[in-house]
N, C-alpha and C positions, 0 to 999 in steps of 0.2 A: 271583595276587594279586588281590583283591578291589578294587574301583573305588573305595571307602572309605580303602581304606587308600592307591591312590595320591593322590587329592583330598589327605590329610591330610601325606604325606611332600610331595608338590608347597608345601603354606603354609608347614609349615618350612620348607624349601629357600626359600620367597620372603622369608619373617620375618627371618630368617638373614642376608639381603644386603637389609635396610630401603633403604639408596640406592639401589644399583643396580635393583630393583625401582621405588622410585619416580619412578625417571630412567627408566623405559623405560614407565612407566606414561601421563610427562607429556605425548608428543604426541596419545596415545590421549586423555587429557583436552582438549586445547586442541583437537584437531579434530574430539571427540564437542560442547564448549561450543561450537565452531563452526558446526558443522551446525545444532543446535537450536534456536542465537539467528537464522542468516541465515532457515533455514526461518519460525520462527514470525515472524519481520521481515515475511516476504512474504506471510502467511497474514494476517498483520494489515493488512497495506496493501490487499490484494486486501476483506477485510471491511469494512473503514473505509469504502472507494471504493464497496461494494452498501451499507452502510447509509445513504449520504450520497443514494445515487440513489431509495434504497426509500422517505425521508424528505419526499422531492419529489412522492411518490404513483404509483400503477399505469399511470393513467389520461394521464398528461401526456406533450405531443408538442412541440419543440421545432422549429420552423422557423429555417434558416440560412442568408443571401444566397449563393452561388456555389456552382457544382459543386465536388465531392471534386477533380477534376484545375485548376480553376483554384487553391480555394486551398492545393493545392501548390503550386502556378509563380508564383505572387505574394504579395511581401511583406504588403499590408493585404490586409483581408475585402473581398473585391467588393460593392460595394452594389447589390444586384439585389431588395431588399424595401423596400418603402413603407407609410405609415401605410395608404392607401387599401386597400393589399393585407390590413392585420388588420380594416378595418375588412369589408372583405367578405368575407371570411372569416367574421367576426361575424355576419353579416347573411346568409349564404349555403351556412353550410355546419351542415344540422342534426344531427349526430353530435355534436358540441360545446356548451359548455354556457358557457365564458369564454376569451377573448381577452385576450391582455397583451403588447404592444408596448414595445421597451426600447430605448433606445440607449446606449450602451458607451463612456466615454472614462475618461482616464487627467489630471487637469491639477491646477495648485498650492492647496492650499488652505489659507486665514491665518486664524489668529485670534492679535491685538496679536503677540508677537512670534517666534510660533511658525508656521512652516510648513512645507507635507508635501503630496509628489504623492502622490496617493489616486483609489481608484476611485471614479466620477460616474457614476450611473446614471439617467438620466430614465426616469419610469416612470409607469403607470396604479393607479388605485385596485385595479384587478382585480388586482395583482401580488399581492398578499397572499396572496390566497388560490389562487390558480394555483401559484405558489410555497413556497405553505407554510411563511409567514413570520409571527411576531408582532410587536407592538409593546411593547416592554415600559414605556415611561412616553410620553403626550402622545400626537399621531395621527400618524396616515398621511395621505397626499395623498389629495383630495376632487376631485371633480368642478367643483367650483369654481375651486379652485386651476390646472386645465386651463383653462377659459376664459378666467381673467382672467388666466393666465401668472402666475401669484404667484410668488414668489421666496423660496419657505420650501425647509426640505430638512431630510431624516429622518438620522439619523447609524447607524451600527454603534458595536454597542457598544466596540470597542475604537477607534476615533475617538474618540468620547464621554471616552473616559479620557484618552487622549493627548494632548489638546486643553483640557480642562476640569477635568481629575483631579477635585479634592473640589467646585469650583462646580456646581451645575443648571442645565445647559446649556440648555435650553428656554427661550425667549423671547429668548434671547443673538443676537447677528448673528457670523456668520464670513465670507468668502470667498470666491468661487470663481472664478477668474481675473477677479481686480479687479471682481467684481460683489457686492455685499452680500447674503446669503440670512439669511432668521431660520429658528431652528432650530424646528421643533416637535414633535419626537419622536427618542426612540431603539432602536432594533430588538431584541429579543432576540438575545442570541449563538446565532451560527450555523455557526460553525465554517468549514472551509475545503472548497471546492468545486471540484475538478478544480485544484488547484494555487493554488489564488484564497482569500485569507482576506476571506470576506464579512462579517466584521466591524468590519474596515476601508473598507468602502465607506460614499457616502453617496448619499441615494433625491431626487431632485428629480421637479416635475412633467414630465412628456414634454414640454406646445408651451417650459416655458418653457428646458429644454433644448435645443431645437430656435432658441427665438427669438431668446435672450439669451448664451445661452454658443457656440454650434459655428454656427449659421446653416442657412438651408437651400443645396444645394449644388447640389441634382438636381432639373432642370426637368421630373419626375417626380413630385414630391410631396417631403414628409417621407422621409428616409434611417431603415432602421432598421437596429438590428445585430442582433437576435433580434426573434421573434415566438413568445411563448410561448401555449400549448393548452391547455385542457383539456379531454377527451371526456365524454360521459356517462355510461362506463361503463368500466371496463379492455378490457371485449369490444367495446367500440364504437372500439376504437384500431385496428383495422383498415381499418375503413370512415371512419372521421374521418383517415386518411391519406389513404385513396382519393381522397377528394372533396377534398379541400383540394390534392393536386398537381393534378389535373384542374382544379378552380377556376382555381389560377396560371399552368398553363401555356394555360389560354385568354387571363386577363388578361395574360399576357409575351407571346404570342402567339408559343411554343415552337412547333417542327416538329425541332430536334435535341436535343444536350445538355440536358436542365433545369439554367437557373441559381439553382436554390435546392435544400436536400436538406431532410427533413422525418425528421426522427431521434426514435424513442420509447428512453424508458427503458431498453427491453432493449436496441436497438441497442447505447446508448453502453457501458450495464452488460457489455455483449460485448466489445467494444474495450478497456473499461479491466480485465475478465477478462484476456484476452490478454497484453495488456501486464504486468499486474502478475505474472499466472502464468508468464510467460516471465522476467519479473524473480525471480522464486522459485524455480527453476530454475537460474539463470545462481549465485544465491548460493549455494544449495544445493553446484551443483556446482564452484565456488570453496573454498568449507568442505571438502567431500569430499578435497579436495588432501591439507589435512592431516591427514585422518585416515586417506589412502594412504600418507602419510610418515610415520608414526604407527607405522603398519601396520610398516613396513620396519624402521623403527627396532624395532621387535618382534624381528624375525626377525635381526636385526646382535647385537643382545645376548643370544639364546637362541643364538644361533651361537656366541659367544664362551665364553657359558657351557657349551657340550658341551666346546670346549677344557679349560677351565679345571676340570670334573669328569669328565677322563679316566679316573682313577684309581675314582672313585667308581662308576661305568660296568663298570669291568673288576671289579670286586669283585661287584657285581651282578649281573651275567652269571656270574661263577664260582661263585656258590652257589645259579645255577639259576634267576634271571630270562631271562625271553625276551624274544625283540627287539619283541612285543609289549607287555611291561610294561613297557618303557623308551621306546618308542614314547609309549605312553600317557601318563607319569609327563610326558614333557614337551612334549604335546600341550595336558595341560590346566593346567600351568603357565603356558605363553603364552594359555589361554583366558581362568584367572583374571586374572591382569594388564589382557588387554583390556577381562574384562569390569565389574571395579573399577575402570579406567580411564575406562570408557565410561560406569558411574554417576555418579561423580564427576565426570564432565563434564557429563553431564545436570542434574547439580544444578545446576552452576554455570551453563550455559546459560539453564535456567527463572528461577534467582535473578533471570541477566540480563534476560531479559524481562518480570519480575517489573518491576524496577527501572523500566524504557522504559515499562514500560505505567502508574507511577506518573507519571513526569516529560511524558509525552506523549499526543497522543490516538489512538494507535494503542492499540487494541483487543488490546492481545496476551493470546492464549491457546492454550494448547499442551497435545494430548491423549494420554491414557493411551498411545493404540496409538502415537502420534508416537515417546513417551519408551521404550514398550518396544520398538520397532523399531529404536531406535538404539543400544539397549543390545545389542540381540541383533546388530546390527550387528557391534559394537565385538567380541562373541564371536565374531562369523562371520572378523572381521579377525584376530584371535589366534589361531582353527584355521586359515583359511589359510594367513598366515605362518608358522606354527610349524611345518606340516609338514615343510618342508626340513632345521632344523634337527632336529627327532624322529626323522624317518629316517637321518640323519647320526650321531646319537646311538646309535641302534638297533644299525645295521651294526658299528660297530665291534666288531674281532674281543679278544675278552676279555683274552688275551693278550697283543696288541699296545697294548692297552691300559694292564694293569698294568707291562709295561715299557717305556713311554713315562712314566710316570708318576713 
């Protein structure tokens, strides 16, 4: 019998039993849609997180108060960076080109009868552009504004809405733990950073965060919570790491542990690789479940089915099929199902990420070989399964066959 003619008797045979076909089809769908969506979930997370860091620039180094093993064993960030420390940095380390000192709090902010804990961020004129930030109406913090401790502050754009909806927020006064700031600028949206929607922050000057809101603490100088970098070159991030731990651990006056770690782009872009691709993985292989019970459920209804076409079996063999052509015939009956099963899941899977990547900003996109690996998958699932059953089917002796039947 020609491989034609079995493909062609296997559709009838499926056509024939519409339900039971499409009830052995379903888990083959739901855990090929599964596969597809958790995978592209995690390809998109893993993307979202390198374009978020690539956006920051090549060139930028991020310094951090405490060693890796303290801030594990302690709740807050150790404070082990000082103003004096970015300023000499600035001053001292010629690989680099801008300095941006920042410090980090979380407190209530009112305008008339509306209020909302928000991120506060004291900052430098230099942050803009170290950070790769814009303004999109009014300014940014000045040099002046550092001196005289002014008490203005730059909003995110979605502050700006939640706070102000249709008014222009600029010139307006709000809040900031019982201290009045005038507004004079709003940031371009910026989406969200390591779990942080930066668009809900708001930008004040550095002393007057220091003077007015949090105090100084540390008979050290100025507390900072980052001290951000910029080198003068992507290839000079080598050497602008060198000299700036060597700088601090002169100024801390280090002989063990360094209390500060000095992390470039790729560092973090490596950690948050890991993580995410270890998260793409774990979903992956969650998905995979059901389209192992998928699987099974295959091989339980092509089983039932050798039952149920005993008769048809022993007629087949009696006019001279062999346990090859019946082999065959529903070998690739269980292949078709999976792998009609396995399209159709794929469809619906991209729909789904279709969908996620309209309502979110996850990045979803999902490629040719993705789609046809899991299709070929879904046929690799229905020839494995199916063989139990095909051989079961095959063996049976002709005879015993038609009189069981």
């Amino acid at each position: 019998m020609k491989i034609t003619d079995s493909v062609k008797m296997a559709i009838t045979t499926l056509l024939a039993n519409k339900m039971r076909s499409s009830l052995t089809m379903l888990g083959i769908i739901i855990g090929n849609a599964s596969v597809i969506s958790m995978i592209g979930i995690g390809q998109a997370a893993q993307k979202l997180a390198s374009d978020q860091f690539e956006s920051l620039g090549a060139n930028v180094l991020f310094i951090v108060p405490g060693s890796r093993e303290s801030r594990r064993t302690t709740f807050d960030t150790p404070k082990t960076l000082v103003l004096d420390d970015a300023e000499a940095i600035a001053e001292q380390v010629p690989s680099i080109t801008e300095v941006s000192p920042q410090i980090n709090s979380r407190l209530l902010v009112t305008y008339g009868n509306k209020n909302n804990s928000a991120s506060i961020i004291g900052v430098t004129p230099e942050f803009l552009t170290v950070r790769n930030f814009d303004v999109a109406q009014g300014r940014f913090i000045n040099s002046s504004d550092l001196k005289r401790n002014h008490k203005v502050v730059i909003l995110g754009s979605q502050i700006a809405e939640d706070f102000f909806s249709q008014e222009n927020p600029i010139g307006k006064s709000l809040r900031i733990k019982n201290v009045s700031f005038e507004v004079i600028g709003i940031m371009e949206s910026k989406g969200s950073f390591l779990g942080t929607n930066q668009d809900e922050t708001l930008y004040i000057p550095l002393t007057t965060m220091a003077n007015q809101i949090i105090g100084k603490t540390s008979q050290y100088g100025l507390e900072l919570s980052i001290i951000n970098v910029t080198a003068k070159d992507p290839n000079d991030i080598t050497a602008a790491r060198f000299q700036i731990e060597n700088l601090l651990r002169l100024r801390h006056k280090i002989v063990g542990e360094d209390d500060f770690r000095v992390e470039t782009q790729k560092d973090i872009l490596s950690i948050v690789g890991t993580v995410t691709g270890g998260l793409t993985i774990m979903l992956g292989a969650i998905a995979a479940i059901s389209l192992l019970v998928g699987g099974i459920g295959v091989m339980n209804i092509m089983l039932v089915s050798v039952s149920e076409r005993t008769q048809e079996i022993g007629l087949r063999k009696a006019i001279g099929a062999t346990e090859n052509n019946i082999l065959l015939q529903f070998l690739i009956e269980a292949i078709i199902i999976s792998a009609v099963g396995g399209l159709v899941g794929t469809l619906i899977g991209v729909g789904g990420l279709t969908i996620i990547g309209l309502v979110s900003p996850l990045p979803t996109n999902i490629s040719m070989t993705t789609i046809g690996l899991a299709v070929g998958v879904s046929g690799g699932i229905g020839l494995f399964f199916g063989v139990v059953p095909a051989q079961q089917a095959a063996k049976l002796d002709p005879i015993v066959a038609l009189r069981s039947a």
